[in-house]
C-alpha positions in Angstrom: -4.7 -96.1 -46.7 -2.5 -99.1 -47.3 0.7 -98.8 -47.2 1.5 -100.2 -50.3 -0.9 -97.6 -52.2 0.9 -95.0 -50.7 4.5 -95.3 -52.5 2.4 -95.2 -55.6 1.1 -92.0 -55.6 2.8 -89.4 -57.2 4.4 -86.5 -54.9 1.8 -83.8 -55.2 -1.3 -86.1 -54.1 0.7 -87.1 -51.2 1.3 -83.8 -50.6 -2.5 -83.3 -50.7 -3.0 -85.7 -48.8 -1.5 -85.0 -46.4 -2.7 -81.7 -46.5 -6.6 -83.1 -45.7 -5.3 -84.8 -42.5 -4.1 -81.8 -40.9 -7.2 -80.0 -41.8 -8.7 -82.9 -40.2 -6.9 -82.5 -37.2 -7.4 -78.7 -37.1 -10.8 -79.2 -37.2 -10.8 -81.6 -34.6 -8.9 -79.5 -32.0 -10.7 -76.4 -33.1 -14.2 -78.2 -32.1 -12.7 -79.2 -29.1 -11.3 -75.9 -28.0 -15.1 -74.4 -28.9 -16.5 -77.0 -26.8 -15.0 -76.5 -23.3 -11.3 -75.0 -22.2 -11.4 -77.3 -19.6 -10.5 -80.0 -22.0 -6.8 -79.5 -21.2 -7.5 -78.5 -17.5 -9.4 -81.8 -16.7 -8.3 -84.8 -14.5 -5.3 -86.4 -16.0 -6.5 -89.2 -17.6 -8.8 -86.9 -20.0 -5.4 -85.5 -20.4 -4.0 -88.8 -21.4 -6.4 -89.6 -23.6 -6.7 -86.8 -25.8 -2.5 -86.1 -25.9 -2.2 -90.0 -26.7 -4.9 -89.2 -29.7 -3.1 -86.2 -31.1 0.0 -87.7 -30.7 -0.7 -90.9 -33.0 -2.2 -88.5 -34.8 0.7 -86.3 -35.5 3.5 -89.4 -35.6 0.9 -91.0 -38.5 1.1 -87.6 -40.5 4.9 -87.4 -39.7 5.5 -90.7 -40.9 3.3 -90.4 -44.3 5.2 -86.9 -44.8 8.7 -88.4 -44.5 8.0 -91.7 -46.9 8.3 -88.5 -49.6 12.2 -89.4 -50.8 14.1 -86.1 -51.7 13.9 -86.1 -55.0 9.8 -86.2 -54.8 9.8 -83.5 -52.1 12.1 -81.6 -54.6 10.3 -81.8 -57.4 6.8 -81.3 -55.9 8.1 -78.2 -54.4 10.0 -76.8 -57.4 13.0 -76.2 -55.1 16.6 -77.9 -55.6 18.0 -76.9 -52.9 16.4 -79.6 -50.6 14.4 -78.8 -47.2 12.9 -74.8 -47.7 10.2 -76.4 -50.1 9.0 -79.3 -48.2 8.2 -77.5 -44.8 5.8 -75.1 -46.6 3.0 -77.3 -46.4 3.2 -78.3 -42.8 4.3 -74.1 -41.9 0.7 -73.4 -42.8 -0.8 -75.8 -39.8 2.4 -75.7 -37.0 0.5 -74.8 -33.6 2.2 -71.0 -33.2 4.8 -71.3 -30.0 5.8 -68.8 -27.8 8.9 -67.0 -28.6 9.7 -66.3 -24.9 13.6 -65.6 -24.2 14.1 -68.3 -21.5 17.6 -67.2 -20.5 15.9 -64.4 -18.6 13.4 -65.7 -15.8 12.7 -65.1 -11.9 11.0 -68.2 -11.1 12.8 -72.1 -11.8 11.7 -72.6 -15.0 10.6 -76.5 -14.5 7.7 -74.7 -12.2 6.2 -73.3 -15.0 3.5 -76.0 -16.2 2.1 -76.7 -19.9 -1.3 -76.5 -18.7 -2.7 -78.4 -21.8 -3.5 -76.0 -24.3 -1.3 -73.5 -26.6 -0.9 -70.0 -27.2 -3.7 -67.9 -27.8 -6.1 -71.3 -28.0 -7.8 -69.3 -25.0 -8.3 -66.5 -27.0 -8.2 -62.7 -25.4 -10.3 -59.8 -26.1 -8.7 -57.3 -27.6 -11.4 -55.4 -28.4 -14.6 -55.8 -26.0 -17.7 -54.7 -26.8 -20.7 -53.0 -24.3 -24.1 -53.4 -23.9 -26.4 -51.6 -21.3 -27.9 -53.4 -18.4 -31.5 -53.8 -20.6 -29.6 -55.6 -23.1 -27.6 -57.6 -20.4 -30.9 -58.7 -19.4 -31.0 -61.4 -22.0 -28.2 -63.8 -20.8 -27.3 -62.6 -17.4 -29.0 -63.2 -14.1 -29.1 -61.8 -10.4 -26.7 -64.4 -9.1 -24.4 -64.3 -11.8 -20.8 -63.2 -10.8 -18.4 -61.0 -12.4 -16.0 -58.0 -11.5 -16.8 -54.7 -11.4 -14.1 -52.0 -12.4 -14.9 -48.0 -11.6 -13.2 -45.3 -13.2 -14.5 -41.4 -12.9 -17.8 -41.7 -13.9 -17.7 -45.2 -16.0 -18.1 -48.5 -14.5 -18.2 -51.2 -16.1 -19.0 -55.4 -15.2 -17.7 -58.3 -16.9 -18.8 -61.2 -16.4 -17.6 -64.9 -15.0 -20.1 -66.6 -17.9 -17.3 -64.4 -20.3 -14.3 -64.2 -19.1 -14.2 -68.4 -18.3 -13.5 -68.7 -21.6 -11.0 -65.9 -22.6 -9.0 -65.0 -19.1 -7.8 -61.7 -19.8 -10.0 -58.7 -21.7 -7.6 -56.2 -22.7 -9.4 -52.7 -22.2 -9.5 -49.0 -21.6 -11.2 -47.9 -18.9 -11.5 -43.8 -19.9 -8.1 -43.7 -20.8 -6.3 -45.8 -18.6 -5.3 -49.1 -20.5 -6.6 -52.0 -18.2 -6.2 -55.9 -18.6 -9.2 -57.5 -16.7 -8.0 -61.2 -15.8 -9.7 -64.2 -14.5 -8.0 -67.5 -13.8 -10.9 -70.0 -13.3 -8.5 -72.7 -11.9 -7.6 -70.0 -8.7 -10.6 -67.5 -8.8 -8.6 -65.4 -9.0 -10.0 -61.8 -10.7 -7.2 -59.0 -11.0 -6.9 -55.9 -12.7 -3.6 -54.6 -14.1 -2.3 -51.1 -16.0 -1.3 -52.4 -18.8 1.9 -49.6 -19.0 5.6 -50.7 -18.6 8.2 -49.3 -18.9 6.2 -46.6 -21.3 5.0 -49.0 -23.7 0.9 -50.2 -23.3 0.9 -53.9 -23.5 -1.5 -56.4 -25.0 -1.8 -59.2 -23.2 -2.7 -63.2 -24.3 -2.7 -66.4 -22.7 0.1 -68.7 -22.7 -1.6 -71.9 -22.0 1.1 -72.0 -19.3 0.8 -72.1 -15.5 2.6 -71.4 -12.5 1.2 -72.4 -9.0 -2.0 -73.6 -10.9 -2.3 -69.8 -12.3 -2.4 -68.2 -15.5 0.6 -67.0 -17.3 -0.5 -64.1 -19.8 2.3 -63.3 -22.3 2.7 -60.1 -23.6 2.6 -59.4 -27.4 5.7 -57.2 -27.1 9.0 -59.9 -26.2 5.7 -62.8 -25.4 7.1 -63.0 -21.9 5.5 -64.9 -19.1 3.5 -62.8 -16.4 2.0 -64.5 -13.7 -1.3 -63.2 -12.5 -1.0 -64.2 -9.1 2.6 -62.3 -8.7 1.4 -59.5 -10.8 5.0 -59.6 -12.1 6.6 -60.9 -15.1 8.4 -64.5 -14.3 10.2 -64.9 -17.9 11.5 -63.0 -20.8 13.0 -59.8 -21.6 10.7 -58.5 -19.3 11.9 -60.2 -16.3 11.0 -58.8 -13.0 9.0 -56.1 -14.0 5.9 -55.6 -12.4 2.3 -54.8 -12.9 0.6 -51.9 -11.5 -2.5 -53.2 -9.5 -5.8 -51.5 -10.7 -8.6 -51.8 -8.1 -11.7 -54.8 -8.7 -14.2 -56.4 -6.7 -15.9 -59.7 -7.2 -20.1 -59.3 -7.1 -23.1 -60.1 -8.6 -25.0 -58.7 -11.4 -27.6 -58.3 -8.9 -25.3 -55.5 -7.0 -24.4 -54.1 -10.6 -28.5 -53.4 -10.9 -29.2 -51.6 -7.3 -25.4 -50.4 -6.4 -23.9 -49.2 -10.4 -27.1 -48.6 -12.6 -24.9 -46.8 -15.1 -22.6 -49.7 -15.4 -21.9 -51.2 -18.6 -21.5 -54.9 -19.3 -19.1 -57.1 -21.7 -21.3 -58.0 -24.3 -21.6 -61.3 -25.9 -20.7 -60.4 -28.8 -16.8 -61.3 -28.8 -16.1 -62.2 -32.3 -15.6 -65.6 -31.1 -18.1 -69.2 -31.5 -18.3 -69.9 -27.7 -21.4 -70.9 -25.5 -21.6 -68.1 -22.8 -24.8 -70.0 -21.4 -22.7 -73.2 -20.0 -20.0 -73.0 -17.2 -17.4 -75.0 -18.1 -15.7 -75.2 -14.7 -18.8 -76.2 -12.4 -17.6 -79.1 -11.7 -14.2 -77.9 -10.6 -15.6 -75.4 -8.4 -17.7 -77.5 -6.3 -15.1 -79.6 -4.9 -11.8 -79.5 -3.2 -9.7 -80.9 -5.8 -7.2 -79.4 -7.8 -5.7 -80.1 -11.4 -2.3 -79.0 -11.3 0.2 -79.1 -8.4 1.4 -76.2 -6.3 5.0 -76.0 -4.0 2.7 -75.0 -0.7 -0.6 -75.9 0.9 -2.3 -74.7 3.9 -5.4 -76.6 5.4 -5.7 -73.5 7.9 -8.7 -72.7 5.1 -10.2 -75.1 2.6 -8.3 -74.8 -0.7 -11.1 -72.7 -2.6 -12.2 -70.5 0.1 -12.4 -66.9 -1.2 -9.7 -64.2 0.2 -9.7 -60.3 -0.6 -6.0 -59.2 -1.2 -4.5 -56.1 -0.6 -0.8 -55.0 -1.2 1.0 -52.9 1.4 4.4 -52.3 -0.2 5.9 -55.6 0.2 3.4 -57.5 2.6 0.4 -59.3 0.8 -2.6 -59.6 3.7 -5.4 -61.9 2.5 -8.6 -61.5 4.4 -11.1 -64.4 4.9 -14.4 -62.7 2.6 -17.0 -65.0 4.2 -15.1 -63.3 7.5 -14.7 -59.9 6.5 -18.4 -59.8 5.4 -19.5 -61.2 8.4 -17.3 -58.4 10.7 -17.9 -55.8 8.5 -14.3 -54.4 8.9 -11.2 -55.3 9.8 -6.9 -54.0 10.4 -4.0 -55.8 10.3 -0.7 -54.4 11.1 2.2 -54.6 8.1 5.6 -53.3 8.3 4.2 -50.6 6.1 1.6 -49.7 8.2 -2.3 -50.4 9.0 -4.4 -51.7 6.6 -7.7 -51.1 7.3 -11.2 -52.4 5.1 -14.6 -52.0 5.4 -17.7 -53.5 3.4 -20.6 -51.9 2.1 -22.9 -53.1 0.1 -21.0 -56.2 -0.9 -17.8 -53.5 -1.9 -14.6 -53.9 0.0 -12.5 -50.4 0.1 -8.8 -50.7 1.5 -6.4 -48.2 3.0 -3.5 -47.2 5.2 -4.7 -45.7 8.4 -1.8 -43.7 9.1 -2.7 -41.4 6.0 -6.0 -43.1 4.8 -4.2 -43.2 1.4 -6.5 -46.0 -0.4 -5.1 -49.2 -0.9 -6.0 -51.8 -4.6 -7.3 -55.2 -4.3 -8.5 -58.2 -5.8 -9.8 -61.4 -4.8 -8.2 -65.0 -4.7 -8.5 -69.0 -3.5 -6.7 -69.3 -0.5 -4.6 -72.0 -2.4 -3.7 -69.9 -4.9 -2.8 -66.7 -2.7 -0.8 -69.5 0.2 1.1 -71.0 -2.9 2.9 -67.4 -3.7 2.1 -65.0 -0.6 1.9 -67.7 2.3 5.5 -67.3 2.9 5.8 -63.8 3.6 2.0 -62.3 3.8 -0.2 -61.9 6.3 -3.9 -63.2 7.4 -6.8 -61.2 9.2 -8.6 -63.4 11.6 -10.9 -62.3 14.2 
């Protein structure tokens, strides 16, 4: 539009109009979003592109809103008092921020990156759906990965093709309240209790990293939990910590012969997303990684897969090409022995000393180096 057409038009068409360029721009970002979350987690000059296109964007529907002199945003709102009337508009369409309190935090809080996208844009499941393995049938395959959670008699899989596109499924596993997490950037797959303090949680995603890894917020205080610490990093929750529910990484081909009773996340998430493409291939099949972290280690390339275990305060990764190749394997903590064997694809972890079992999850080496490498241990043969 011209700008000398503009100051013509009378306060409630500007109004509208400006109304159909944010649900322009809404649309735009939603398509986007549906499309691939890697949008915001590509190489930085996708970045660049797409910020510098919502930003002119944004600054064009900024400007067009504040050629509205007050007396037109007055009287198109009805309000004489001034400013309450003419944010109602643009309320409707403002991205929703986190409300984190920042004065609390455990980490440096320039180390926590805006990895692209906002809050919830990665949507959650809050409330997953089953099918059996017949069903599953239809859009899963032998090779397809996932993690596999066991309770007393219930097991159930969900899959990579799933969770690269939500992150965090919050769940019940009997009646335990679990959040199943994946970060696709560390592949990392960890399982939490969702109790604190009392309270059963609901967790999101930020759209925030630390160390390249997700930050899920809580629904409670949206404070910042890093998946890789298993603690919470910022808000009123500060240093709290997560209990660690035991997972495995394996194939839908171990969930036929090994769990036959298992159940799988179903499809059917309530959310327009296309479960058939991976969106991370690419970024997987390389070395390369999209956001910087405060330590490396070339002792193992940076997407080699580790199994973690937690021994009170000692983190031991163990090599899983390795460890599958040996079979078993101890390392000796400050806390003790931990000591795991593989069957059937399935790591089990414990404390020799009183063979009390021991939770674990799996990792990149980067990801698990860039918070444990400091203080945790490695198995090597």
């Amino acid at each position: 539009m011209r700008a000398g057409k503009w100051t013509n038009l009378s306060p409630v068409r500007k109004q509208e109009v400006i109304r159909n360029m944010m649900i322009g721009l809404s649309g735009i970002g939603k398509f986007l979003i549906q499309n691939t979350p890697l949008l915001f987690h590509c190489r930085n000059y996708c970045r660049m592109h797409v910020s510098a296109l919502i930003i002119a964007s944004a600054a064009c529907v900024y400007s067009c809103n504040n050629s509205l002199d007050r007396n037109d945003q007055q009287n198109a709102s009805g309000d004489s008092a001034g400013n309450s009337g003419d944010s109602t508009l643009l309320a409707q369409y403002e991205p929703r921020e986190l409300k984190t309190n920042w004065s609390k935090h455990t980490i440096p809080i320039d180390s926590i990156y805006d990895g692209g996208v906002g809050k919830n844009d990665i949507p959650a499941i809050d409330y997953p759906e089953f099918v059996s393995q017949e069903q599953a049938n239809g859009f899963l395959t032998g090779p397809d990965f996932g993690i596999i959670v066991t309770g007393e008699q219930i097991q159930k899989f969900y899959p990579f093709s799933i969770l690269n596109w939500h992150e965090v499924v919050n769940d019940f596993l009997g009646r335990i309240p679990i959040a199943v997490t994946f970060c696709p950037l560390c592949g990392s797959a960890i399982v939490f209790n969702r109790i604190v303090d009392g309270d059963t949680l609901i967790f999101g995603v930020s759209g925030k990293l630390y160390e390249s890894n997700l930050l899920m917020f809580d629904e409670k205080t949206e404070s910042l939990w890093s998946q890789a610490l298993g603690e919470c990093v910022a808000g009123d929750f500060a240093g709290k910590k997560l209990s660690l529910f035991n997972s495995a990484i394996v194939t839908y081909e171990d969930i036929e012969k090994n769990f036959p009773d298992a159940k799988v996340l179903s499809t059917q998430t309530g959310f327009d997303r296309n479960y058939t493409r991976d969106p991370y291939a690419d970024y997987v099949s390389n070395e390369a990684l999209y956001f910087p972290v405060s330590k490396k280690s070339d002792r193992y390339e940076n997407k080699e897969m580790m199994y973690v275990v937690q021994l009170e305060k000692t983190s031991v990764a163990f090599p899983w090409k390795q460890l599958l190749k040996n079979g078993k394997a101890k390392v000796a903590t400050s806390g003790g022995t931990v000591e795991v064997e593989v069957k059937n694809f399935l790591p089990a972890a414990s404390r020799i000393e009183d063979s009390t079992p021991i939770n674990g999850y799996f990792s990149y080496w980067f990801s698990w180096y860039a918070v444990n490498g400091a203080t945790g241990k490695v198995w090597t043969q």
